[in-house]
C-alpha positions in Angstrom: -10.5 9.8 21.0 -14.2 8.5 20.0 -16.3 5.9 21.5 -16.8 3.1 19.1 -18.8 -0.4 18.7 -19.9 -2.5 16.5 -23.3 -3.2 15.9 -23.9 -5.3 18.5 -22.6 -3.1 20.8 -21.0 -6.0 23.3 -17.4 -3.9 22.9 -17.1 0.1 22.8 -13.5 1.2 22.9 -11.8 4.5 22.0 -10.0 4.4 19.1 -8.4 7.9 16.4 -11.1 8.1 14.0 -10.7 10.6 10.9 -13.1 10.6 8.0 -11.4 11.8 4.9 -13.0 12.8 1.8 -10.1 12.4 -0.9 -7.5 9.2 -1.6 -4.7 12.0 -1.0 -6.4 12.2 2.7 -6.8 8.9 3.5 -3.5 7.9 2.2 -2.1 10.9 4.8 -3.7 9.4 7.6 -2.6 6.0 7.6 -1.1 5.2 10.9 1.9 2.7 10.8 1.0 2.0 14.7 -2.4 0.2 13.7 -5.2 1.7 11.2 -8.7 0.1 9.8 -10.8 1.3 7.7 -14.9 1.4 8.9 -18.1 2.3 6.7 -21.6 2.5 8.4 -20.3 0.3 11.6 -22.8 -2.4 10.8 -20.6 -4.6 11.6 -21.8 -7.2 14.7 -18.5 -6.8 16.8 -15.2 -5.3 16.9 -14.3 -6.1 12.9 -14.0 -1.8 12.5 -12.6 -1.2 16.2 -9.3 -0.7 16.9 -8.4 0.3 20.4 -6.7 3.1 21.4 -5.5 3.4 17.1 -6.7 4.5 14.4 -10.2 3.7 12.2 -11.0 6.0 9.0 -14.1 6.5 8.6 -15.7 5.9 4.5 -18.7 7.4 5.1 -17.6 10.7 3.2 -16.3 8.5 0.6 -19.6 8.5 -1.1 -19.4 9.8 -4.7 -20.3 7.8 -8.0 -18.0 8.1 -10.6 -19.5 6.4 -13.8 -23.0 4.4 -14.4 -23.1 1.9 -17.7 -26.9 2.4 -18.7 -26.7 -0.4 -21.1 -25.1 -3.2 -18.9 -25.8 -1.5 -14.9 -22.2 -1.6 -14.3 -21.3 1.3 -11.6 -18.3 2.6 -10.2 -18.2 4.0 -7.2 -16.7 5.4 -4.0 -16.1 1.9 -1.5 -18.4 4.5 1.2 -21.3 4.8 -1.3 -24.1 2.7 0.7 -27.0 0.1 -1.0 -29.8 2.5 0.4 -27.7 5.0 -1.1 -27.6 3.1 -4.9 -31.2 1.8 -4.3 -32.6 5.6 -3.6 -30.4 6.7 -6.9 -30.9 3.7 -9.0 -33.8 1.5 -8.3 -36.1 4.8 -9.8 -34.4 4.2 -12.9 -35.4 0.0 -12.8 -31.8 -1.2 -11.0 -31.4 -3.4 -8.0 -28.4 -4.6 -5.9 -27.4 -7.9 -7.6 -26.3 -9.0 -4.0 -27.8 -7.6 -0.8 -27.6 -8.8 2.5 -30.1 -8.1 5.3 -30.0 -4.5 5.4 -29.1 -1.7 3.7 -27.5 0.7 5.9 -24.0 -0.6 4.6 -21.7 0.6 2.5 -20.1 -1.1 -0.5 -16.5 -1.3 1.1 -17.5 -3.3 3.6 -19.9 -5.2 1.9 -16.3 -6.8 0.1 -14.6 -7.0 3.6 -17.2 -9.0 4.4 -17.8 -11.0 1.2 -21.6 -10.2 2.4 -24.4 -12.8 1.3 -28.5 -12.8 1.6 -31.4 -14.8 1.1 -30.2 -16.2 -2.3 -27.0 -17.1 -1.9 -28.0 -21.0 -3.2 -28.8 -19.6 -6.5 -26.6 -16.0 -6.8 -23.7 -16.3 -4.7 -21.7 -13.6 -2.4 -21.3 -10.1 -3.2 -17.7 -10.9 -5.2 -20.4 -12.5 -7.8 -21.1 -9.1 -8.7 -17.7 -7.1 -8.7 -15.3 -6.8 -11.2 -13.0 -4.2 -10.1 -11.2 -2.6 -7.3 -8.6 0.5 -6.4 -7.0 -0.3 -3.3 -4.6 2.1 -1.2 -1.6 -0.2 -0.1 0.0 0.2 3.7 3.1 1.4 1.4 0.9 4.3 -0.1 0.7 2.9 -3.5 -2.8 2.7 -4.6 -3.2 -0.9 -7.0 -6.3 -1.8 -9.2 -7.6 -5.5 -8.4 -9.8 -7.7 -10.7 -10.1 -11.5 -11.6 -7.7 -11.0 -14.0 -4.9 -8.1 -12.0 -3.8 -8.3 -8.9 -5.9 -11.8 -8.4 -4.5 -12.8 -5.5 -5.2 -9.3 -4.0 -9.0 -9.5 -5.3 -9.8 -12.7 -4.0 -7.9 -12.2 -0.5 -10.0 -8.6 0.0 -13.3 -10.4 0.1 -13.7 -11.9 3.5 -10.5 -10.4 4.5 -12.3 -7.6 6.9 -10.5 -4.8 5.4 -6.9 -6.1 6.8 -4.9 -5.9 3.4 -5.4 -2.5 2.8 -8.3 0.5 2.2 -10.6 0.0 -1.0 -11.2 3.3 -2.1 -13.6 2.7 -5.9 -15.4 -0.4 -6.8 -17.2 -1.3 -10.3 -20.1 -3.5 -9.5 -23.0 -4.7 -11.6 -26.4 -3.6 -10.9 -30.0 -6.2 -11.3 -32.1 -4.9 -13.8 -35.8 -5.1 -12.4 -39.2 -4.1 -13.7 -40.3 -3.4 -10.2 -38.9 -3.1 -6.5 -41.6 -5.1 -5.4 -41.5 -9.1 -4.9 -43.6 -12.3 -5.3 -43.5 -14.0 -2.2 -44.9 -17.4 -0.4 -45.1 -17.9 3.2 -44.9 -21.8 4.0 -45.7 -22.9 7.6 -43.6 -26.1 8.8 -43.9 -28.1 12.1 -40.7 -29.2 12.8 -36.7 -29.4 12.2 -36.8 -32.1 9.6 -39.6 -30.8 7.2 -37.9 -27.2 7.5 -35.0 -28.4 6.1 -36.7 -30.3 3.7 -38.9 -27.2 2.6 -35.7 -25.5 2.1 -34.5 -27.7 -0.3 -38.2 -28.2 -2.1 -37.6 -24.7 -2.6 -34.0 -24.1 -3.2 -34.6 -24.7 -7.2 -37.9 -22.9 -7.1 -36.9 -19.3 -6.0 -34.2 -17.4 -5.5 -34.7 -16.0 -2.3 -35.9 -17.7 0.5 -35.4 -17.7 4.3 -36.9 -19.1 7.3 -38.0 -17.8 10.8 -37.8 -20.3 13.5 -39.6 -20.4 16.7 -37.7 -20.1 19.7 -40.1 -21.7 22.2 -41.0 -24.4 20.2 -38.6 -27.6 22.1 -38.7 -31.4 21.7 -40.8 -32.8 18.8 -41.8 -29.4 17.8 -37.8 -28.6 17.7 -37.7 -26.5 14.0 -40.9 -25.1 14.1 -41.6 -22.1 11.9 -42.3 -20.5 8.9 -40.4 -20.3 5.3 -40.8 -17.5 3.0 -39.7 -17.6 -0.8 -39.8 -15.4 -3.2 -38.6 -13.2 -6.5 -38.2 -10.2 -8.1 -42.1 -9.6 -9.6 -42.6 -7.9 -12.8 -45.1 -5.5 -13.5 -47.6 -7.9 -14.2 -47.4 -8.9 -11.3 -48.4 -5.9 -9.5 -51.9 -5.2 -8.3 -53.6 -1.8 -9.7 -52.9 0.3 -6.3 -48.9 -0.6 -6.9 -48.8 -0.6 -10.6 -49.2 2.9 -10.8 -45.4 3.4 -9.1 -43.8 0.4 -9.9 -40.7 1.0 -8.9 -41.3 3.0 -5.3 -38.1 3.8 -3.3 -38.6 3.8 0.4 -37.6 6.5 2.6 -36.2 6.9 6.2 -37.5 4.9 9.0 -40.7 6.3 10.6 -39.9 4.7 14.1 -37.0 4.4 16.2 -35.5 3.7 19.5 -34.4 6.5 20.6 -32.3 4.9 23.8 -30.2 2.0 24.7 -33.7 -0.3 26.9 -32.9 -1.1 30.3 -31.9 -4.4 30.5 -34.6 -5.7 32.3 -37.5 -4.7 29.2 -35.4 -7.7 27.4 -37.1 -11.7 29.0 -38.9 -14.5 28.4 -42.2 -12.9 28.0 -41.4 -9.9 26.1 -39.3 -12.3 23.8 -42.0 -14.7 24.1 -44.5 -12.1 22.5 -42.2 -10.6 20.1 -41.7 -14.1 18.9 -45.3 -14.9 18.3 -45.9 -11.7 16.5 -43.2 -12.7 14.1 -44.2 -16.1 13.1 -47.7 -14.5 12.5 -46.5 -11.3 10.2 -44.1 -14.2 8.8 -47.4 -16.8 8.5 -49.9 -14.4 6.7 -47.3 -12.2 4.3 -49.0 -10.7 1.3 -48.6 -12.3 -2.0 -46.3 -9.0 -2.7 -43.9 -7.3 -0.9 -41.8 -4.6 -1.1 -38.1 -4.9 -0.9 -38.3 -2.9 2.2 -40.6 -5.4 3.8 -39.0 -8.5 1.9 -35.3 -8.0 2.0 -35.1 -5.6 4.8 -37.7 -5.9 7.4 -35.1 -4.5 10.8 -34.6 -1.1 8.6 -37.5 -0.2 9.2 -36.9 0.5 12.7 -33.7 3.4 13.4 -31.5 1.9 16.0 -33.2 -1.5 16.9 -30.2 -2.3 18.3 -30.3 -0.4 21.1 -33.7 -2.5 22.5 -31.1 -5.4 23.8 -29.7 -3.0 26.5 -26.7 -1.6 27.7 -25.0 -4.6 27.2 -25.7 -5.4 23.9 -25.9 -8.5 22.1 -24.6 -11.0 20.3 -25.7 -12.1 16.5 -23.9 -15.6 16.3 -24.0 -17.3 12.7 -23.2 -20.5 11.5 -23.0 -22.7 8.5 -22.7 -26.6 8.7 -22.1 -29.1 6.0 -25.4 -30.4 4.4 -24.2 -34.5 5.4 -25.8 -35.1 8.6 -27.1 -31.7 8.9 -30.4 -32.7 10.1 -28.9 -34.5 13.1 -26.2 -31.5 13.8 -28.7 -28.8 13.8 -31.2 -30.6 15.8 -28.2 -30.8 18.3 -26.7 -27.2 18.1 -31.1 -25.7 18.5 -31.4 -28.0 21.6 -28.4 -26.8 22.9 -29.3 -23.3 22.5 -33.2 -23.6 23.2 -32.0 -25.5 26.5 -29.0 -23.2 27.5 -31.5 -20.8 30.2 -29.8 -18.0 27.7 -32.6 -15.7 25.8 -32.5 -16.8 21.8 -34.4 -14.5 20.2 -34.4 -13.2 16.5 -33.3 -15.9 13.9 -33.2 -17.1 10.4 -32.5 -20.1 8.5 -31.0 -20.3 5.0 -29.5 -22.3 2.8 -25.6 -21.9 1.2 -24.2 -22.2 -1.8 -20.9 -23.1 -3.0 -17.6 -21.3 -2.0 -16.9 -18.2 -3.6 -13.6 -17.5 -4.7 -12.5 -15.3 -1.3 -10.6 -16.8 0.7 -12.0 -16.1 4.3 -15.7 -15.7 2.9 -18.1 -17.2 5.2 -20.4 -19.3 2.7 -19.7 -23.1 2.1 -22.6 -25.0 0.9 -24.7 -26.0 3.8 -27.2 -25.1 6.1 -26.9 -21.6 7.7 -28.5 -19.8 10.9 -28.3 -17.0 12.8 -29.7 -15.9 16.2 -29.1 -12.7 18.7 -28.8 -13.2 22.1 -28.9 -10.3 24.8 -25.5 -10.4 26.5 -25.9 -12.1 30.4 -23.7 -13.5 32.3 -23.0 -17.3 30.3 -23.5 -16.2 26.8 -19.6 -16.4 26.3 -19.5 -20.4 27.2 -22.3 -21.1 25.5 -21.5 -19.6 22.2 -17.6 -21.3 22.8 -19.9 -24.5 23.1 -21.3 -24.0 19.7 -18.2 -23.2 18.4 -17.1 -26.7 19.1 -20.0 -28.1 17.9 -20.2 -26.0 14.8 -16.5 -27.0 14.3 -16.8 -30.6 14.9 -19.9 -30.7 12.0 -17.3 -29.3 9.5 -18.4 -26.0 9.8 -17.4 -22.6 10.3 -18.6 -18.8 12.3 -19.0 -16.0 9.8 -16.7 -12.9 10.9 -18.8 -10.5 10.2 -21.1 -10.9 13.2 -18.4 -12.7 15.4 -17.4 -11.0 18.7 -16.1 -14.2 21.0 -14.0 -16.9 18.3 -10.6 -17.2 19.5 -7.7 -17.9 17.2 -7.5 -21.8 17.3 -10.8 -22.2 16.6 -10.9 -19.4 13.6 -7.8 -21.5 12.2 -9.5 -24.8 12.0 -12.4 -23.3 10.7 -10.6 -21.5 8.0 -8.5 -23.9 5.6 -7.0 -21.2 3.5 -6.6 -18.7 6.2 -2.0 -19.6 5.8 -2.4 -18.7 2.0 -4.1 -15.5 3.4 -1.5 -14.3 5.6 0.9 -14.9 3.1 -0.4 -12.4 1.1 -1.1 -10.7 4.6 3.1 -10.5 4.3 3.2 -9.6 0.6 0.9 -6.8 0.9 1.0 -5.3 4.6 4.5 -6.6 5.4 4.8 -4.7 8.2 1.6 -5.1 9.9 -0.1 -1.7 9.5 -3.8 -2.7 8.9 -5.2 -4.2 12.3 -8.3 -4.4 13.9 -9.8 -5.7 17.5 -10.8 -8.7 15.4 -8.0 -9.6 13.5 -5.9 -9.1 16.5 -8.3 -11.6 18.2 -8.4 -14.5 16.0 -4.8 -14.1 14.6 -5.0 -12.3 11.1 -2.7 -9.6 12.5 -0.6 -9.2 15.3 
C-alpha cells in the first residue's frame, strides 16, 4: 500500500499503486475490484485516490511518438507533461494551445479534467485542441476516439475524471509562437462592480487575462484588486536583453518547501502580508513577462502546498451565470470574507461557452477560485456556497472539489444521466472508480 493525496492534501488514503511503462502492462493491471488511473497528482482532492484499490500511475507513460513540423500536431504518451512539451518544444517556437495554471501536469489528466486557463473566453478548454485519443477499455480492448469515432466516448472522457477508461496516446495541436515571453497590462480596480466590468472591457482585447482579488478588502471596497491581461509577444516586442534568447525555457524551481508548515505559520497576519505582497507584484508587473511568471507564477515554488499545514487545504472554484452576476458574487465574497475562515490565494476569470464534454466545468460566466487552510468550519461553509453557487445557476469544477455531495453534483450537472449511460456502455461493470466518483455518484 502507498500513501496518497491529492493536491490539496485534505485526504491521504492507502490505495495499490503500479506505474507501468507499456499498454500490455497497464492493460495487466487493471483491477476489476476498483482501478483509476493518476498522472502528476495535481489534482485538488481525491479525483486520483482510490482507497484501499488500485491507482496506476502515467508518470512512466511519457514517450512522444510523432511531431507534425508543419501544422504542431503531436502525439504522445497521455503521461507526457506540458513542462515536459514546453522544455522539448517551446525551443523549437511551440506553445501549449491550452494551459492551465501550472505545468506540472500531465496531458491525460489535462482531458479528465477538460482543464481551462486564463483564456478560456477567447480559446476554450483543452478538448479545443485534441483531436485524437487511444483509450484501454475495462474489457481490455484498447478504442481510438475523435470527433468523428467513438464521439460519444471522446466527448464523455473530457470532464469525465478518468472514470470511462485509461487514455494511453493523445494527438494534440501545439501554438506556434515567436517567443515564450508575453505582453502584459496590470489594471488596478477599486471595487466588485468595476472588476467585473474591467473583465469584460477586456475580454475582446486579449486573450488572457485574470484577476487577483484582495481578501481584506470588505464593504464598499468588496472586489478590490488588480487585473492583468495580456498575449503571446512577438519578437518585436522583446527588449534587447531578451531578444537575444527569444524563446528561453525555464528550468526547475530554485526554491521550495521542504516540509508540510506547522499549522499555526498559516493566520491573519501572515495571510495579511502575503496578500499585500501580491496585489503589489500583481500592481507593478513588467510590460513583459515570461510564461513562467505570466502563466505560471506557483511553479516557481516546489511543493507550495505543503505551507497550508498538516491539514491541508481546500481550492474551491466556482462559475456563475453572467445574469445577475454582479449581485451573486457580491453575495458569495461577503459570505466568504465574513465566514472567520482564512481566504487566501484567489483569482477571477471570465468563461466561455460550453465545450463539447459533458461534465467540463466551463459555462459562460464568471469564475473564481480561492484556497482555504482546512479548520474546523471550512466543510459548512464551502456546503453554504455550494447552495449559493447552485441557486445562481452555477456549478463547482471537479477538479479541485474535495467536499460536493452527490445531490448537489447532480443538479449542478444537467448531462451528467447521458454520462452514466455511456458510464454503462463502456464500464458496464463498474471497474474504473475513484474516491470522487464514488462521492458524488459517477460510480458506485
Amino acid at each position: 500500500m502507498t500513501r496518497l493525496s491529492g493536491w490539496g492534501a485534505n485526504v491521504r488514503v492507502d490505495c495499490v499503486v503500479r506505474e507501468p511503462e507499456t499498454e500490455a502492462q497497464v492493460a495487466a493491471w487493471l483491477d476489476p475490484a476498483g482501478t483509476i488511473a493518476r498522472g502528476l497528482g495535481r489534482s485538488y482532492g481525491d479525483a486520483a485516490l482510490n482507497d484501499g484499490k488500485h491507482v496506476i500511475g502515467m508518470t512512466r507513460f511519457n514517450r512522444y511518438i510523432a511531431f507534425d513540423e508543419a501544422t504542431g500536431t503531436l502525439v504522445c504518451e497521455a503521461g507526457v507533461s506540458l513542462e515536459d512539451i514546453l522544455r522539448h518544444f517551446a525551443p523549437r517556437g511551440w506553445f501549449p494551445m491550452i494551459t492551465p495554471g501550472t505545468k506540472f501536469v500531465t496531458v491525460g489528466g489535462c482531458i479528465a479534467n477538460d482543464v481551462h486557463g486564463k483564456a478560456h473566453h477567447a480559446q476554450g478548454c483543452f478538448s479545443s485542441c485534441v483531436d485524437r485519443l487511444t483509450i484501454l477499455l475495462a474489457s481490455g480492448e484498447i478504442v481510438a476516439a475523435s470527433r468523428t469515432e467513438n464521439p460519444d466516448l471522446f466527448w464523455a472522457t473530457f470532464g469525465g475524471m478518468g472514470l470511462l477508461g485509461i487514455i494511453l496516446t493523445v494527438s494534440l495541436r501545439l501554438r506556434k509562437v515567436e517567443t515564450t515571453y508575453f505582453r502584459q497590462k496590470a489594471i488596478r480596480v477599486n471595487d466588485l462592480e468595476a472588476m467585473l466590468a474591467a473583465l469584460d472591457e477586456y475580454d475582446h482585447v486579449f486573450p488572457y487575462s485574470v484577476a487577483t482579488l484582495d481578501v481584506f478588502a470588505t464593504g464598499a471596497r468588496l472586489g478590490r484588486g488588480v487585473l492583468v491581461v495580456g498575449d503571446h509577444a512577438s519578437r518585436d516586442d522583446l527588449p534587447a536583453r531578451l531578444a537575444s534568447d527569444p524563446l528561453r525555457v525555464s528550468g526547475p524551481p530554485k526554491l521550495t518547501v521542504p516540509f508540510e508548515l506547522p499549522a499555526f505559520t498559516l493566520n491573519r497576519v501572515s495571510i495579511r502580508f502575503v496578500n499585500a505582497v501580491v496585489q503589489q507584484i500583481q500592481a507593478h508587473a513588467s510590460s513583459i513577462s515570461h510564461y513562467e511568471a505570466f502563466v505560471y507564477p506557483l511553479d516557481k515554488l516546489a511543493h507550495w502546498n505543503r505551507g497550508y499545514g498538516p491539514n491541508g487545504f481546500a481550492q474551491y472554484q466556482f462559475v456563475i451565470p453572467f445574469a445577475n452576476g454582479l449581485q451573486r458574487m457580491r453575495d458569495i465574497l461577503t459570505t466568504i470574507l465574513s465566514s472567520g475562515e482564512l481566504p487566501f490565494l484567489n483569482v477571477l476569470k471570465r468563461l466561455g461557452k460550453e465545450s463539447g464534454g459533458l461534465l467540463s466545468f466551463p459555462q459562460e460566466g464568471y469564475t473564481f477560485a480561492i484556497d482555504f487552510p482546512i479548520r474546523r468550519n471550512t466543510a459548512a461553509l464551502l456546503k453554504r456556497l455550494d447552495a449559493m453557487v447552485l441557486d445562481a445557476g452555477g456549478r463547482v469544477y471537479l477538479g479541485k472539489d474535495s467536499f460536493l455531495d452527490a445531490p448537489t453534483f447532480r443538479a449542478m450537472y444537467p448531462n451528467l444521466d447521458r454520462w452514466l449511460e455511456l458510464k454503462a456502455k463502456y464500464d458496464p461493470n463498474g471497474v474504473f472508480t475513484s474516491d470522487l466518483g464514488r462521492r458524488v455518484g459517477l460510480t458506485e
